[in-house]
C-alpha angles and dihedrals in degrees: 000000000000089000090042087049090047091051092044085051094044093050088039091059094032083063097048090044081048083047100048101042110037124213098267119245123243103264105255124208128201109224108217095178140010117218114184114196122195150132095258106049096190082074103055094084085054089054110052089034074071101052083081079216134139125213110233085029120125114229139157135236099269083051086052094043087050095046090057094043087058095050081046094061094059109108095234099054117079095182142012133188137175134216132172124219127174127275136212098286141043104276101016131107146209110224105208110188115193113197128172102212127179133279120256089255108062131172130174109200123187152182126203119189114190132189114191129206089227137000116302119194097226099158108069084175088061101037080236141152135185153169096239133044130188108198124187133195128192131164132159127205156163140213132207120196111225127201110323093312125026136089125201118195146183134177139165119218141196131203119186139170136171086277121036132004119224120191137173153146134252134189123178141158132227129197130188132194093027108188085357089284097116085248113167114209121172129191123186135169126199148177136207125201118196124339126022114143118201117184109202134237122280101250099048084052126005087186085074098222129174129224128214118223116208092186136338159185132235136195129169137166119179127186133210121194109177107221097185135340092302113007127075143156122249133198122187133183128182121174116191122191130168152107121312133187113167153025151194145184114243091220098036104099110220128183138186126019129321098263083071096057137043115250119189115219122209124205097207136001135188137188129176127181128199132180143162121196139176104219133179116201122179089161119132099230147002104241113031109010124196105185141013137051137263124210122189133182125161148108130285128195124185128170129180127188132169132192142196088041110192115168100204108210124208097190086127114028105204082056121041117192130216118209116190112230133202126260112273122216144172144167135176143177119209130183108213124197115182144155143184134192128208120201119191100216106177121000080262102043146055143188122207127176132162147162130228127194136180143180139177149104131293128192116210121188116197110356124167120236125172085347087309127122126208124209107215125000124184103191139191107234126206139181147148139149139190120214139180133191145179129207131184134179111233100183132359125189125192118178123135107273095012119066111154133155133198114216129203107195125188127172153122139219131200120201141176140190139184149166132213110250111029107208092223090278114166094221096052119149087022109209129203138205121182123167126187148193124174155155122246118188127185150195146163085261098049146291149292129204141186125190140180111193134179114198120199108184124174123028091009093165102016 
């Protein structure tokens, strides 16, 4: 009774001492003016249009932190700080943002090597497979600022790898602020000239199969409405149309030149892709993040059809044969739920990891399995995948004029993907290990990048 009494009489006191001090409130600041300072001023309009901020409103740091972490995620902007003077009045206070952003001429160069845990046939133009890959990506641009907030671009890009080249252009427009809403649309146009290589989406074909591209069309068009502070809803559409020829299956070794093996040509090919999605994004920046977290829930369709089928066989090489095959087609719609947290351990380092995860139907005509076509497939379709990564800044150089970082990445992400039913198809679920270290290094003119990968597709766990 002694110990209850002295309980009663230590609550009753903890709720005088709550009472009596309050939990203080975060200190708030009324921003009577917003100054941005930076090396391009066209932007500036852009820049503080993203703020999401009003002149003459009241916020608090975290609003102030949020507001610069927003203006940090542009993909012009390298860096962003904040700092608070004194305005014209008691109370009131002058919000000076200082943001590097990048120069008009822009270019992001990079070099994949990856090492595979069996033979992959990567070069559909070869008919190859192999245990190694180089991959190299180039592309140049430039960027003109329109009006206060609008942004026209244009850049030419190269992928190549040890088997086949792809180029191509692109021009596009962005436009922020749209209505004064701080609406984000953007609109871009590409093409594409020999040899891109998609391979589609699991759903539309388990047999994991990937598709050549001789020359093709893009369009896209994407959509950012700001809810709050942090959180907005997106909307993106990309329509791809073009000539095809060939096609592989990623799993399928292959070996010799093509007049070993059958290829099947296609006359034309199409896939679109549309998706709406609710995300919440507190991270720090685009590209290599240090702190905050990004939630994502929404809808995808894809759909994929090709037409003018003809499967050319070598069995005999003197006469080649040409079967006409039937026209393929697939669509699917996935919900997708994901997240990823990002955790600043040292003012240097970082630590991320996250977890995605996706489920919906998919509808396939005509698809080929063990040399059989079927007709029509509905199909259950499955996925989800867990990831972790560290970053640390190796060296880090500010100086006006010259802002450049040097990045060590490290990480590994572990996927999975299946269909009900299954089909019988050796490779379902289809399971997949990569695991990753490289090199980033940026400017204000663009960026480097060096990346080892190993690749494990396949029955990763079994």
């Amino acid at each position: 009774m002694r110990f209850l009494r002295f309980l009663l009489l230590f609550a009753l006191a903890a709720s005088a001492r709550a009472q009596e001090s309050p939990a203080a409130e975060p200190a708030s600041f009324r921003i009577e003016t917003i100054t941005v300072e930076t090396t391009r001023e066209a932007a500036a309009g852009i820049i503080e249009a993203e703020t999401l901020l009003e002149e003459g409103g009241t916020y608090d740091e975290d609003d102030l932190r949020q507001a610069v972490s927003r203006v940090h995620r542009l993909p012009f902007v390298l860096g962003a700080d904040f700092s608070l003077r004194r305005g014209s009045e008691r109370g009131a206070y002058e919000l000076v943002i200082q943001a590097h952003t990048a120069r008009w001429f822009f270019f992001d160069h990079g070099y994949q090597f990856a090492r595979f845990d069996q033979f992959y046939a990567l070069d559909t133009n070869f008919a190859r497979s192999k245990y190694f890959n180089i991959n190299q990506t180039g592309l140049i641009g430039s960027r003109v600022f329109l009006g206060r907030s609008g942004v026209l671009y244009g850049s030419f890009g190269l992928q190549q790898d040890s088997g086949s080249d792809e180029s191509g252009g692109q021009v596009g427009y962005t436009q922020y602020d749209l209505f004064g809403r701080g609406i984000v649309a953007n609109v871009s146009y590409s093409r594409h000239a020999c040899c891109g290589t998609v391979v589609l989406p699991f759903g539309i074909d388990p047999n994991l199969a990937a598709w050549e591209w001789e020359e093709d069309d893009q369009a896209s068009l994407s959509l950012a409405i700001p809810l709050s502070a942090h959180r907005s809803l997106q909307f993106a559409w990309t329509e791809r149309q073009g000539k095809a020829r060939q096609h592989t299956r990623v799993l399928e070794p292959t070996f010799g030149f093509p007049f070993l093996d059958e290829i099947l040509f296609a006359g034309d090919q199409g896939f679109r892709r549309v998706d709406a999605r609710w995300v919440q994004d507190t991270s720090d920046d685009p590209l290599l993040p240090s702190r905050g977290t990004v939630l994502s829930a929404g809808l995808e369709y894809a759909s994929y059809e090709a037409e003018d089928l003809i499967e050319r066989s070598f069995a005999d090489p003197s006469l080649p044969t040409d079967t006409p095959r039937p026209p393929f087609q697939g669509e699917q719609l996935l919900a997708e739920l994901s997240a990823t947290r990002h955790w600043s351990v040292t003012p240097r380092q970082s630590v991320s990891a996250g977890g995605q995860v996706s489920f919906g139907q998919s509808r396939v005509t005509n698809l080929e399995v063990d040399e059989v076509i079927l007709a029509k497939t509905d199909l259950d379709v499955y996925g989800g995948s867990v990831s972790a990564r560290h970053l640390l800044r190796l060296r880090s150089h500010r100086e006006p004029g010259d802002f450049s970082d040097l990045y060590l990445e490290t990480g590994g992400t572990l996927g999975i993907e299946a269909t009900s039913p299954d089909l019988a198809l050796r490779d379902n679920p289809l399971e997949r290990l990569e695991l990753f270290t490289g090199i980033t290094w940026r400017n204000q003119w663009g960026r480097l990048r060096f990346i080892f990968t190993y690749l494990d597709l396949g029955e990763v766990l079994g």
